[in-house]
DRENTIKOL-527216 format. One record per residue (C-alpha): residue number from 1; residue in three letters; y negated, x negated, z negated. Coordinates in steps of 0.5 Angstrom, whole numbers, plus 500, padded with zeros to 3 digits. Layout:
{rec NUM, 'ALA', {Y, X, Z}}
...
***
This chain:
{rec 1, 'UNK', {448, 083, 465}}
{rec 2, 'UNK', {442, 084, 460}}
{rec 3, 'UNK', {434, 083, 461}}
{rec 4, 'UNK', {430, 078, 456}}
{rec 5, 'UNK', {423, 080, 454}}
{rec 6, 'UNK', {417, 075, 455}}
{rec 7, 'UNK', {411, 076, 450}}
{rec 8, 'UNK', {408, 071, 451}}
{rec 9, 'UNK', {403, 066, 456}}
{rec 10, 'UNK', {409, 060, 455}}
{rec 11, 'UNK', {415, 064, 457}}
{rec 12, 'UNK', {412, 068, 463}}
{rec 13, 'UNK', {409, 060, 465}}
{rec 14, 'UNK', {417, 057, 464}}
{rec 15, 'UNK', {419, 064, 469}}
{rec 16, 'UNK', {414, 064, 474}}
{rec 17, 'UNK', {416, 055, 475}}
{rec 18, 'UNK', {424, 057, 474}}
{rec 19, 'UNK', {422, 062, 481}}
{rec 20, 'UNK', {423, 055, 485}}
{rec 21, 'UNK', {430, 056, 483}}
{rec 22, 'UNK', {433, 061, 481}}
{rec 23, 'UNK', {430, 069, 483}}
{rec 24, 'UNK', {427, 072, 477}}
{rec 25, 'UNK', {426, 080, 477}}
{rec 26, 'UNK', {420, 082, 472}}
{rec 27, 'UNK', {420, 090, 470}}
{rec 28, 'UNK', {413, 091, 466}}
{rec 29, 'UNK', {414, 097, 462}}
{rec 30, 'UNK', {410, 101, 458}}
{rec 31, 'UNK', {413, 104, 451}}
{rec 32, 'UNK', {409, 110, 451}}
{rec 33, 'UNK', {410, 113, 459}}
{rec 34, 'UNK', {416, 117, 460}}
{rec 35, 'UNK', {416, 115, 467}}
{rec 36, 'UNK', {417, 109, 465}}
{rec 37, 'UNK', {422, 110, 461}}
{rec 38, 'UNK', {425, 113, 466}}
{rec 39, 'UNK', {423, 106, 470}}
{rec 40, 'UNK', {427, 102, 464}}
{rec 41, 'UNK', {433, 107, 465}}
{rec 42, 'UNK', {435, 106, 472}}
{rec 43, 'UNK', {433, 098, 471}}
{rec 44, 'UNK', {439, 098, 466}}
{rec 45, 'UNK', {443, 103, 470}}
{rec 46, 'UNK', {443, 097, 476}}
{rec 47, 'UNK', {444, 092, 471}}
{rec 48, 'UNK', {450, 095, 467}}
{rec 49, 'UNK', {453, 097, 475}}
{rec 50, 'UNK', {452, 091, 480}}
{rec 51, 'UNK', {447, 086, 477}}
{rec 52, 'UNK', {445, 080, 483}}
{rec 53, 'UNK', {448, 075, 478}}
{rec 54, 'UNK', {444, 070, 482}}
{rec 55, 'UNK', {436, 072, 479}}
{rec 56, 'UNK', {435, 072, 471}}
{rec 57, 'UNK', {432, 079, 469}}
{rec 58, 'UNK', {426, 081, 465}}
{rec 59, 'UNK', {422, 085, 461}}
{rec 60, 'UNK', {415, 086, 459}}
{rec 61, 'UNK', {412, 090, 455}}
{rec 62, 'UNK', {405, 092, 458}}
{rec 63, 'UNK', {401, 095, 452}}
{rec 64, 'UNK', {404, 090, 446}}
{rec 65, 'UNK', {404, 084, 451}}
{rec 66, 'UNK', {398, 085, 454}}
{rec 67, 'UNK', {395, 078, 455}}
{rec 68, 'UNK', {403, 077, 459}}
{rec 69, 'UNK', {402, 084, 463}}
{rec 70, 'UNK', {394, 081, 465}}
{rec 71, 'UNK', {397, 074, 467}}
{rec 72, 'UNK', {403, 076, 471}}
{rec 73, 'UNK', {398, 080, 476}}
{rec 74, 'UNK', {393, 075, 476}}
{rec 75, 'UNK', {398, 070, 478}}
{rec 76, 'UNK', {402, 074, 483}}
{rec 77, 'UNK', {395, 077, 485}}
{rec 78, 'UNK', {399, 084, 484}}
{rec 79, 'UNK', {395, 090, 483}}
{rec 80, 'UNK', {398, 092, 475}}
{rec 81, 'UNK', {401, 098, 475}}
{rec 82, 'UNK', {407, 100, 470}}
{rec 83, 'UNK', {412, 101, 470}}
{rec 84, 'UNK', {411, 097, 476}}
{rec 85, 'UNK', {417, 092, 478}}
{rec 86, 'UNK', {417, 086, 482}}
{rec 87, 'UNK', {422, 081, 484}}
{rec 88, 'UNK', {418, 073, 484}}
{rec 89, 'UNK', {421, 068, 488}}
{rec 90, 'UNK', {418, 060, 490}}
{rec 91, 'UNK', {413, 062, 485}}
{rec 92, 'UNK', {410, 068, 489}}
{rec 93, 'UNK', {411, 076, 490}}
{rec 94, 'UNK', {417, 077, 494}}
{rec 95, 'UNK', {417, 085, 493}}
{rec 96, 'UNK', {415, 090, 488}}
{rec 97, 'UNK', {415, 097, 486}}
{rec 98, 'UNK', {411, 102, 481}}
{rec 99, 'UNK', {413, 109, 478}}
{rec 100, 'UNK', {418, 114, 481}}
{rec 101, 'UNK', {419, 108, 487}}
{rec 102, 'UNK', {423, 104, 481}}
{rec 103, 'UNK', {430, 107, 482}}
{rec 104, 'UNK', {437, 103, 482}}
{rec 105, 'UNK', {438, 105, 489}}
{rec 106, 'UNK', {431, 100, 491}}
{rec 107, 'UNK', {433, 095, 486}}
{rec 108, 'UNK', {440, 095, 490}}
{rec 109, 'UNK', {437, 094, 497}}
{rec 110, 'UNK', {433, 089, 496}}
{rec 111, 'UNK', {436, 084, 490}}
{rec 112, 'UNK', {444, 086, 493}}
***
């Protein structure tokens, strides 16, 4: 399984509308955070193990897509964090997790 990056207003409305159907998993990163990275790292290791095939996956760029990163917590009404993970279903905040919480282990028990 692969996530997709989003970097504009558009493709995080088509998401957040697709969440009535289908689960939708938002990984918002920052290039320049090494606790991101390791964020990123265990969000690809649960991807590349035992994916839920039944959510579409996600990446946002916090800083080069700012406007996206700003959209998603006013829309959701989730404080912004990053790394931050959060799980959207119906249009709304399901779960979430930020900095050393996004681990595989996490991300398994609440997606699998």
């Amino acid at each position: 399984m692969q996530w997709n990056e989003i970097t504009t207003l558009e493709e995080w409305d088509a998401i957040l509308n697709k969440s009535s159907e289908r689960g939708q998993v938002i990984l918002k990163h920052s290039t320049t955070c090494p606790v991101s990275a390791n964020a990123l790292a265990e969000f690809e290791a649960y991807l590349a193990k035992t994916a839920n095939g039944e959510v579409d996956y996600t990446l946002v760029k916090v800083i080069e897509s700012r406007p996206v990163s700003n959209k998603i917590a006013e829309d959701l009404n989730v404080k912004h964090e990053s790394p931050q993970i959060i799980y959207v279903k119906d249009k709304s905040k399901y779960w979430t997790a930020s900095h050393w919480a996004v681990t595989t282990e996490h991300i398994s028990a609440v997606l699998d």
